[in-house]
N, C-alpha and C positions, 0 to 999 in steps of 0.2 A: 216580490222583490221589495227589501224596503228601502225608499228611500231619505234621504239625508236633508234633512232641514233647512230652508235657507237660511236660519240666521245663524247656523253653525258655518256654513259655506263662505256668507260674508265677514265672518267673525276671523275663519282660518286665510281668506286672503289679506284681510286687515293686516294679520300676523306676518304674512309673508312680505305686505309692504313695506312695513315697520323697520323689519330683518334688512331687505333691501335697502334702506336710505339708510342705514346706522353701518351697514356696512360701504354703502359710499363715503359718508363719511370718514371712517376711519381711512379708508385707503385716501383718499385728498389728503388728511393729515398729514398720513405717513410721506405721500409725495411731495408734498409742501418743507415737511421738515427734513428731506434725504435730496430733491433734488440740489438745495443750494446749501452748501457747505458755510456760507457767511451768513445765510438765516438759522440756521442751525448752533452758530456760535453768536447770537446776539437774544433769538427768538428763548422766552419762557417760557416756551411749549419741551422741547427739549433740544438733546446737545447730540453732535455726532462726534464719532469716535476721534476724529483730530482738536475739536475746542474741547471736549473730557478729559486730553490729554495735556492741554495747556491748562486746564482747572484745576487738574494735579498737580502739574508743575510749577503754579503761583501758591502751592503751601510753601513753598522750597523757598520763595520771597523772602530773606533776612529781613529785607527794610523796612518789612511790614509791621513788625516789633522790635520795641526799643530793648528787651533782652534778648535780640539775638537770635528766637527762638521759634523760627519759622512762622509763617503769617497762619496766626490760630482760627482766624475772624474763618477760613476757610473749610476748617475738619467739619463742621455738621452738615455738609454739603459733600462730603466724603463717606460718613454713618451716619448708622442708623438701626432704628427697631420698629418690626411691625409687629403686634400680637394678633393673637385669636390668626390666622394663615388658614391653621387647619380645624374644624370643629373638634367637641373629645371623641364624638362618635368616630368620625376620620381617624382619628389618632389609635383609639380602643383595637379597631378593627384593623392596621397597616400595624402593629406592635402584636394582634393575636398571628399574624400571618407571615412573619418572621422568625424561624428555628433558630434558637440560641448558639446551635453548633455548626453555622452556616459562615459564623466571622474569622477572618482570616488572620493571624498575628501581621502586626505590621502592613497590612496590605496597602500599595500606592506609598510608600516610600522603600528607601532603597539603605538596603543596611545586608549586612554580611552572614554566612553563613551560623556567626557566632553574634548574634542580633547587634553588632556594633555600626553607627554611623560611617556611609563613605561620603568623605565630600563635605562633611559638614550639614548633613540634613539629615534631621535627626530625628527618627519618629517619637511617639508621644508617650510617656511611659503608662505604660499597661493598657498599650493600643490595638484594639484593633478593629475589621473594616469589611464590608462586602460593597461590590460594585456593579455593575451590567452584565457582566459576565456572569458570576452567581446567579445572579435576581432571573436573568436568560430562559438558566434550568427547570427542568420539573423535577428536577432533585431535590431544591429546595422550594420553590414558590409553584401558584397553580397561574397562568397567564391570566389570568384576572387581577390577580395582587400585580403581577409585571405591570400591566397595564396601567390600573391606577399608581403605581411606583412614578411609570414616564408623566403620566398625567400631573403629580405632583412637581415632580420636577420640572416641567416646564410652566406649571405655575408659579414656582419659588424663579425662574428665569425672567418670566415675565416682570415680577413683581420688585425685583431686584434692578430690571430697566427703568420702570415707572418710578423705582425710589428714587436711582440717581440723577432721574428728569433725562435718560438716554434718549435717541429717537429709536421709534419700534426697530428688531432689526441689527441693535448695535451689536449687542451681547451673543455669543458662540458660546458653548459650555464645554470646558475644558477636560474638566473632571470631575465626575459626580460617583460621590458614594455615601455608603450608611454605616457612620462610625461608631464603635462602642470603646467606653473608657470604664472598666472597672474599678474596683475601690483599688483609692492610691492612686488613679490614673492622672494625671497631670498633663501639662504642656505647656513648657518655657516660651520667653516672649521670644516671636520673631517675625519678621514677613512673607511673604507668598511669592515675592519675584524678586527676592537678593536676599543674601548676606547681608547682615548689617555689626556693627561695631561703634565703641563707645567713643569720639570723636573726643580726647582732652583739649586739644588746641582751640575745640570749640563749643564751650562748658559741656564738654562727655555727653556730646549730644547724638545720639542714634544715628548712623549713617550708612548707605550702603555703600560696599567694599566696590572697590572700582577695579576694572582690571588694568588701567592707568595708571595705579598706584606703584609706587615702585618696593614698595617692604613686603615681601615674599608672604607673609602672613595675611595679607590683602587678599592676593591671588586668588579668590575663590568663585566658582561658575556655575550660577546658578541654574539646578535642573529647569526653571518656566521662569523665568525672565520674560515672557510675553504675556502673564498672568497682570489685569489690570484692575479685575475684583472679585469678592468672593461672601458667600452666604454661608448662613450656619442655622438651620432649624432644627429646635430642641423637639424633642419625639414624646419625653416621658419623665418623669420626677421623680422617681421611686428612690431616693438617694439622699443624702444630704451633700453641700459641698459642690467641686466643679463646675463653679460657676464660670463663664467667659467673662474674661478683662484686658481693654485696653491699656497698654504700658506705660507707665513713667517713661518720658523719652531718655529720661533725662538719669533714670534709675541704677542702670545698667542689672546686674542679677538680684541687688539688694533687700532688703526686705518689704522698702519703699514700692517695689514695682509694680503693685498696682494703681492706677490714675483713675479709672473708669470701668466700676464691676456693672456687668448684668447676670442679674440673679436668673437662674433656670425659671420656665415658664411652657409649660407645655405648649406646642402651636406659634409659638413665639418665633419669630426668626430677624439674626442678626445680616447687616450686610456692610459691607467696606471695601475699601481701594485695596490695593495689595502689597502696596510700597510700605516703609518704615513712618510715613507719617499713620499708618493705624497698626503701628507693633501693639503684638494681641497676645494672648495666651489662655489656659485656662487651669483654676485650682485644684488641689485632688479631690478626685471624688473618696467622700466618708462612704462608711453603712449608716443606714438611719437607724437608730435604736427606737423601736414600735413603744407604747406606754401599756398594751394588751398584749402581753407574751403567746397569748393562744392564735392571736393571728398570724397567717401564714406570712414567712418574711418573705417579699420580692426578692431576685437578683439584685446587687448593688451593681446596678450598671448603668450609664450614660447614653444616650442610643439620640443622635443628630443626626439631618442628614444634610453633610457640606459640599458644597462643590464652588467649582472657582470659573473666574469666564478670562477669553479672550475677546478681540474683535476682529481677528483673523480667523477666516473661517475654513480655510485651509488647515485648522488645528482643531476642528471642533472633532468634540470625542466621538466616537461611533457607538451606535445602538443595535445590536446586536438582536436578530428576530428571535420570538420566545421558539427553544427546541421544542417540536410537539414528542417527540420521545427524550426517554430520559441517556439512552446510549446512541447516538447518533454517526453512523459512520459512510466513510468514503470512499470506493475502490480508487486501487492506486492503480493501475493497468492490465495488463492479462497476466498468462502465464508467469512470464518474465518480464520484469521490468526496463527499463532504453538501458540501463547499465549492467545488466546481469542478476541484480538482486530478483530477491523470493517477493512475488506479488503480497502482501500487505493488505490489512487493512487502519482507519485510525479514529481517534477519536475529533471530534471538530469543536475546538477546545480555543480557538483563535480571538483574542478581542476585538483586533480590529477590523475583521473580514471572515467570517466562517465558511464562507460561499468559495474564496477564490484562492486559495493555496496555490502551488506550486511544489510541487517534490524536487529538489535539486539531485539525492542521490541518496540511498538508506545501506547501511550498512547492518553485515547479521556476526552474531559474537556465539556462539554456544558455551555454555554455560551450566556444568553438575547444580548448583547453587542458584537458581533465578532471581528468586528476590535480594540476594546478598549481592549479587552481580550488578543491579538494577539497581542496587541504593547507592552504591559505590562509587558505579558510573555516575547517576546523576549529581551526588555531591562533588566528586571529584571534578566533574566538567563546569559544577557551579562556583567551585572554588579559583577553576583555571580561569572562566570569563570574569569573573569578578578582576582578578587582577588582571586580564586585557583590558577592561573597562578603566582602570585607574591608571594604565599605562596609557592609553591611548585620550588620554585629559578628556575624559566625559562624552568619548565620541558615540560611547555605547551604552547602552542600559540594558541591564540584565535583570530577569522577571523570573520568577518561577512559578508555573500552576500548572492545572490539573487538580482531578477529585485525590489522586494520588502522590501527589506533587513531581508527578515522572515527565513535565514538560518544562524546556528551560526557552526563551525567549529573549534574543538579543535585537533590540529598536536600536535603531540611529537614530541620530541628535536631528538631525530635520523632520523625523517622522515621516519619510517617503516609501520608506520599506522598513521590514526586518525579518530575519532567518529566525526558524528555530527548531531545537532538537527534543524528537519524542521519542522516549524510550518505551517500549512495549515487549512484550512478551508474547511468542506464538511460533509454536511448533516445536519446541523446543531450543528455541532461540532466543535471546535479546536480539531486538531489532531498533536500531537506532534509525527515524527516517528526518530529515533534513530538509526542511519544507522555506521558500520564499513568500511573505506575505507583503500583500499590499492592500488598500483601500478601496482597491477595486474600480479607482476613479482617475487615477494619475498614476505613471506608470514613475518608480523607483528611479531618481536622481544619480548623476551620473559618479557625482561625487559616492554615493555610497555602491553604486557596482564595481568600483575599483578599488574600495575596499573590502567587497561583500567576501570574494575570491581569496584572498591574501586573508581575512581572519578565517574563510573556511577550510586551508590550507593548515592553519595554525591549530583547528579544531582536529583536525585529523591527524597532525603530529602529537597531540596532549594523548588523544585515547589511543594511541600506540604506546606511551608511556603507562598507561592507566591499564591495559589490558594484562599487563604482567603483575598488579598490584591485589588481582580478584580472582575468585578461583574460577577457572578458565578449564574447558575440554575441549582439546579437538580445536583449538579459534584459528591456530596458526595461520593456517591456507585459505579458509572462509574469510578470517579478514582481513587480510595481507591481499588478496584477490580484489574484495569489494574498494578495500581502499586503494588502490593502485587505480581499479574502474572510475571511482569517485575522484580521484587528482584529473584525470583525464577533461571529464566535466567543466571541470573550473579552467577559465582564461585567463589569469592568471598563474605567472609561475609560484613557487615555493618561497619565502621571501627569507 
């Protein structure tokens, strides 16, 4: 038997005491700076989320400069830059382990079937984006990369508390993902929690739109308005161009609009408030032209990975367990379904809870033509919720994924629920099922179950109009049937 050395023995409890007192201290800190909310707004240890809030809102100070021009002495206490975050090894190895064909056009904003802004929020041109949901898969990563992915990400959280002198704690991460901008790819100046517009009354100074305002053109509601900061860590260089810059406040689109460029820097990461005092944007990305033509050229692409925080943690985004297979699925019940439908199965495709769906009520369409049925459907229903979503002033958000793009997902504006529709194929059937999702932690608002019923009422009068639009066998009585079963369902009447 061999044994272990003592001075190895006293060496490894050394260690473990070390560990233990560095870990009291931190937590005393953390109590010290969270129990009292007036130590916390005095203390240069850090700030909790209500004195970070009055920190932001003393830029908004006129008096503090004699042009008028918001109290400046304030923004470098708002940004910032750290270099070196990640090593190049880090970096080498998180860039070999992301498939090029895994980014999603536009993904995480909200724009129409015909890539147009709704609302005024406008993605990036020649954007696009993967998030937790991708990263999840073994479709595209192996849980190792997932793993170091979250592990990065909550050192960019961390590091982004420590910049802005937070107390541990403060910061939720809203939204995180890993964005690419190709050649050409740009992004005009704007903010992260409003609208903003060029203020002439008061020298055209950047301001956000209020809904107070009374000139119709004001009106505007911003999707995270609870958004209070946000990071941007550069991944890769391989480009010329696309550099990140702060705005001219003062610029409006002009030529003038940059104030404050940071040049790309691999490992680099930027961080800032989210309001109009750090309107930001970024230049298009070039190709780089090589000066040895026999070298092989890179993609011209941009590849960050940004994400935004709140301090509500009631909105912190959900992390999704890595799937250990790559097709994952769910029985729906037995034979027959509580409404008459064909038992089913689906894919678990959910962001914000894969674990706890609900089926509300699936409908089945037959169909000569599957995939023409199945494209039809899901544009046409994408095109109908887009415009509930614009009619009903921003109560809804409409999402589309899926490896196939055959899943459409309507969130409400509080984030306590949302419905969504999968279309699938099986048996010779289109099978639309109808699924209630929640966070698995709090149960759906009461505000959004009175309207869940009454837009899913609305959904079933659209694919009655749409069913006559595609080529259809035999649907009459299968869906006429299933949808008569599915109104049933719903507690609400027909509106």
């Amino acid at each position: 038997m061999n044994m272990v050395p003592p001075i190895i023995i006293l060496g490894r409890l050394a260690l473990i005491i070390v560990f233990l007192l560095f870990a009291a201290a931190v937590a005393a800190s953390s109590d010290e700076c969270t129990a009292s909310s007036q130590h916390c707004a005095v203390s240069n240890e850090c700030r909790n989320a209500s004195s970070f809030a009055q920190l932001v809102s003393s830029y908004f100070d006129s008096t503090a400069d004699t042009n008028n021009d918001r109290n400046l002495s304030v923004l470098p206490q708002l940004r910032g830059t750290i270099d070196h975050l990640l090593s190049a090894h880090e970096l080498t190895s998180l860039l070999a382990s992301l498939p090029s064909d895994m980014f999603i056009d536009a993904a995480g904003y909200n724009t129409d079937v015909n890539e147009r802004s709704r609302g005024g929020y406008t993605a990036p041109v020649g954007y696009a984006a993967i998030g937790l949901r991708e990263l999840s898969s073994p479709t595209y990563v192996t849980k190792a990369t997932y793993d170091k992915i979250l592990q990065i990400r909550e050192l960019v959280r961390f590091t982004t508390e420590q910049s802005l002198h937070l107390c541990p704690g403060t910061l939720y991460i809203d939204y995180s993902t890993i964005s690419q901008k190709m050649e050409g790819g740009t992004h005009r100046p704007h903010a992260d929690n409003c609208y903003h517009y060029y203020d002439e009354a008061n020298h055209n100074l950047a301001t956000c739109h209020s809904t107070t305002t009374t000139t119709a053109t004001m009106m505007k509601e911003h999707p995270h308005p609870q958004r209070v900061a946000a990071s941007i860590l550069y991944l890769n260089d391989e480009f010329d161009g696309g550099e990140f810059y702060f705005a001219n406040r003062h610029a409006g689109d002009g030529d003038d609009v940059v104030d404050t460029l940071v040049p790309v820097q691999p490992g680099r990461m930027m961080y800032f408030t989210s309001g109009v005092e750090n309107l930001h944007g970024a230049l298009p990305v070039r190709r780089r032209i090589k000066k040895d033509h026999q070298q092989k050229a890179e993609p011209t692409r941009r590849l960050a990975l940004a994400m935004w925080y709140v301090t509500d943690p009631e909105l912190e985004e959900y992390v999704p367990p890595f799937r250990d297979v790559i097709d994952s699925h769910q029985s729906l019940g037995d034979d027959e379904t509580k409404n008459g439908s064909q038992t089913t199965t689906k894919d678990v495709t959910d962001p914000n809870d894969p674990n706890a769906p609900e089926q509300l009520f699936s409908i089945r369409i037959p169909s000569n033509d599957f995939s023409m049925a199945t494209t039809s459907l899901v544009e046409g229903m994408g095109i109908y919720l887009t415009s509930e979503q614009n009619a009903h002033r921003s109560s809804w958000k409409v999402n589309r994924y899926g490896d196939e793009g055959d899943t459409l997902h309507v969130l409400f504006k509080d984030h306590s629920a949302m419905f969504s529709l999968n279309f699938k194929l099986e048996n010779d059937l289109v099978i639309i099922i109808v699924e209630r999702h929640t966070d698995g932690r709090k149960r759906p608002s009461l505000q959004y179950m009175l309207q869940e019923s009454v837009m899913l009422h609305s959904v079933l009068d659209a694919l009655s109009r749409l069913i006559s639009e595609v080529n259809l066998d035999e649907a009459e009585t299968t869906f006429t049937k299933d949808v008569d079963l599915a109104r049933q369902t719903l507690p609400a009447r027909r509106a």
